[in-house]
C-alpha positions in Angstrom: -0.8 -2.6 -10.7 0.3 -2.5 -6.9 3.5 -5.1 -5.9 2.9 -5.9 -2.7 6.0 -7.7 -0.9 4.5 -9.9 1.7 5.3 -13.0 3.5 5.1 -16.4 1.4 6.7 -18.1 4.6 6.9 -16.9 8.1 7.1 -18.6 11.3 4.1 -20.3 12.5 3.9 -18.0 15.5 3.3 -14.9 13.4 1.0 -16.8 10.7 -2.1 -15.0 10.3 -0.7 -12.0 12.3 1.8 -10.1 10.0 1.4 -6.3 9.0 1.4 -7.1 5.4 -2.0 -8.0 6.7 -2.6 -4.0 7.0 -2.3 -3.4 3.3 -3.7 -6.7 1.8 -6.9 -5.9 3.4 -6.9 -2.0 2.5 -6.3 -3.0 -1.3 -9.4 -5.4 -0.9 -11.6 -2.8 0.6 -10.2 0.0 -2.1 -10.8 -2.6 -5.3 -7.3 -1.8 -6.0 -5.2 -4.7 -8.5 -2.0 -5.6 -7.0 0.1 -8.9 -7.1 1.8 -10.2 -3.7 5.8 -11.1 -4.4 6.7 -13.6 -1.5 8.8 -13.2 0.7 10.4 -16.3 2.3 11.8 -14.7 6.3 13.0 -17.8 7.4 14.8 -18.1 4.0 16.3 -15.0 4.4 14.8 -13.1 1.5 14.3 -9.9 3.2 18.5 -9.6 4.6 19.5 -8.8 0.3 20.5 -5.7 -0.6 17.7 -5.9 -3.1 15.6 -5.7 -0.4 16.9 -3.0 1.6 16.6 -0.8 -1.1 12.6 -1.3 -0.8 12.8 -2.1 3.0 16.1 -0.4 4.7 14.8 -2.0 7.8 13.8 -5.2 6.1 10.8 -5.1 7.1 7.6 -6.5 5.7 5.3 -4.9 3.8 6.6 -2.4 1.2 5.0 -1.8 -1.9 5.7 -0.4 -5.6 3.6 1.5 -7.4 4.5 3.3 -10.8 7.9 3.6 -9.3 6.9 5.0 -6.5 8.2 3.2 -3.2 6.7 2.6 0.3 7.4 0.9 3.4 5.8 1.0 6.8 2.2 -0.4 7.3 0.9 2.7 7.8 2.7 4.6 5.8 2.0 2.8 2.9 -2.7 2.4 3.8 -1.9 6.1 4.2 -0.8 6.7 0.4 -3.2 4.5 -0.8 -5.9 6.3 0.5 -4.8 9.5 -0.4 -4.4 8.3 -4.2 -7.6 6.3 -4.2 -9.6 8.4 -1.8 -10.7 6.0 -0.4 -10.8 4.9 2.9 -10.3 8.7 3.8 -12.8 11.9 3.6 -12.0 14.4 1.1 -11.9 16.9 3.5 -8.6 18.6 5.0 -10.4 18.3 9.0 -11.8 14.8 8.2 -8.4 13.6 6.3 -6.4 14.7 9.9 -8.4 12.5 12.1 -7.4 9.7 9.9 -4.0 10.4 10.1 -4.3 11.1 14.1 -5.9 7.7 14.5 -3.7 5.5 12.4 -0.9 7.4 14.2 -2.3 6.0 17.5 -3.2 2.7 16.6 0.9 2.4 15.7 1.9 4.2 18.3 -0.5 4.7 21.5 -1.9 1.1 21.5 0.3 -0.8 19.6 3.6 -0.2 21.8 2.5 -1.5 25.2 0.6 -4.5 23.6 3.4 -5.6 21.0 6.0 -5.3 24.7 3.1 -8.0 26.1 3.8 -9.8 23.0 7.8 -9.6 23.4 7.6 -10.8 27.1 5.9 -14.0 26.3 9.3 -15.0 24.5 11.8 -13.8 27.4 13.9 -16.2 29.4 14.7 -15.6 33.0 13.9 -15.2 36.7 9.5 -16.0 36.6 9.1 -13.6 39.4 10.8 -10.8 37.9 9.0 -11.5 34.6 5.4 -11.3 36.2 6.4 -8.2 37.5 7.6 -6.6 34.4 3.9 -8.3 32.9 1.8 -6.9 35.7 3.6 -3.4 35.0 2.7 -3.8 30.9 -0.7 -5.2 31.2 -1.5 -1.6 33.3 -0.3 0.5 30.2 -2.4 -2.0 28.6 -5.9 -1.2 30.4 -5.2 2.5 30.4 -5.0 2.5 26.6 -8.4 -0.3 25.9 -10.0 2.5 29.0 -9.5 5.2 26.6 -10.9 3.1 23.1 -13.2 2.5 25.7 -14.7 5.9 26.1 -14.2 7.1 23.1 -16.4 4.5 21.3 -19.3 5.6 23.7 -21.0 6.8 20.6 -18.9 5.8 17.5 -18.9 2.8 15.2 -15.4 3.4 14.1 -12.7 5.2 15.7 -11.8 8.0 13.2 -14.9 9.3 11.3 -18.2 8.4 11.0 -17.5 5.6 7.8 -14.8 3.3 8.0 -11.5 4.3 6.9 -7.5 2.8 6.9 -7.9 3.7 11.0 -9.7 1.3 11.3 -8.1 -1.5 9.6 -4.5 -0.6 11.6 -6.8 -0.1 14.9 -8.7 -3.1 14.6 -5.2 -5.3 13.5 -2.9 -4.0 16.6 -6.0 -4.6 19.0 -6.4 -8.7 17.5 -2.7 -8.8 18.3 -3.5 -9.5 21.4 -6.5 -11.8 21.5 -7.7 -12.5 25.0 -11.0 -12.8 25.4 -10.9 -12.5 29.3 -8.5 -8.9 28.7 -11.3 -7.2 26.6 -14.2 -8.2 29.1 -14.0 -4.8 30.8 -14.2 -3.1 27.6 -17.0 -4.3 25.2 -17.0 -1.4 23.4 -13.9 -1.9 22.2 -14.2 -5.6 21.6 -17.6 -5.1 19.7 -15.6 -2.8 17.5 -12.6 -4.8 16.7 -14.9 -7.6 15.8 -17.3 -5.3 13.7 -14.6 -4.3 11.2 -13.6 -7.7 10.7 -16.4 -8.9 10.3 -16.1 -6.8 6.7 -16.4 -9.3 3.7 -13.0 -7.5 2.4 -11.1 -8.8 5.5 -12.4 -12.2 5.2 -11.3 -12.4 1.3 -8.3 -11.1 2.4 -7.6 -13.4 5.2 -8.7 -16.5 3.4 -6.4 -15.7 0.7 -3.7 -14.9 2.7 -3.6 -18.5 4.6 -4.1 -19.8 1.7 -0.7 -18.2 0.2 1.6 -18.4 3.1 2.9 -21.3 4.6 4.2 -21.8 8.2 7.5 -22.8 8.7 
């Protein structure tokens, strides 16, 4: 069975929002068993050297499985789906689009909105700060333009079935959840809200407020 180390207690600002989030719901799509060990951040559990071992950035999630060891979100979908094959086309061509598109969830979309995210808790001069906003919400709309155009004629972003893409995709684009941001682009909004509108993300939603508490 899959140990999952996720988040028994987090801060109520990151509730419902937390990347161990990314491999809950791939294990509930896959059928996979696994068994969530809590983590309590604002207790500290993650700064052990216990944890470091699993986590050297303690970082939530990591994973063991038949002693094998995993952190990073998508690092950790990734190796799932390779083991389960599932999620993931058994084909070498339709594998690397998976892998291209979970790399640019992480990467291409996720930096400029997570550095949205971040400015919302900076301290200083309000002029300065819109500034720096109005520069990040442009990297912003240039990475929604291109989801934009490249859902012109897909249903999900990697292949033509849903895969772990689109769980990280369709997590890093709820991250920031502004209805008014995603009116240019309803592509895009039509296809975050299609995968989670999956009955595996809704089991593993419900279970997950259900588990962790906000501090």
């Amino acid at each position: 069975m899959v140990t999952v180390y996720g988040f028994s207690r987090v801060n109520s600002f990151a509730r419902g929002r937390t990347r161990d989030l990314r491999v809950l719901w791939a294990l509930e799509e896959m059928g996979v068993p696994y068994r969530v060990e809590g983590m309590d951040h604002p207790a500290h559990d993650l700064n052990t050297d216990a944890y470091r071992r699993l986590s050297p950035f303690e970082q939530i999630p990591a994973i063991e499985d038949d002693g094998v060891v995993v952190s990073e979100s998508g690092a950790i979908v990734l190796y799932l789906a390779r083991k389960t094959g599932k999620l993931i086309p058994p084909d070498e061509a339709g594998r690397a689009q998976v892998v291209r598109w979970c790399f640019a969830a992480l990467n291409t979309v996720e930096l400029p909105i997570l550095y949205v995210d971040l400015l919302s808790f900076a301290k200083g001069d309000a002029a300065a700060l819109a500034k720096h906003r109005e520069w990040l919400m442009q990297w912003v709309h240039l990475r929604l333009g291109g989801l934009e155009r490249w859902l012109a004629e897909r249903e999900y972003i990697a292949t033509d079935g849903f895969t772990v893409a689109d769980i990280l995709m369709s997590l890093v684009l709820s991250e920031l959840d502004d209805a008014k941001l995603y009116e240019p682009y309803p592509r895009v909004r039509a296809y975050r809200d299609r995968c989670k509108s999956r009955p595996a993300w809704k089991r593993t939603i419900d279970a997950y407020c259900e588990f962790v508490e906000a501090a």
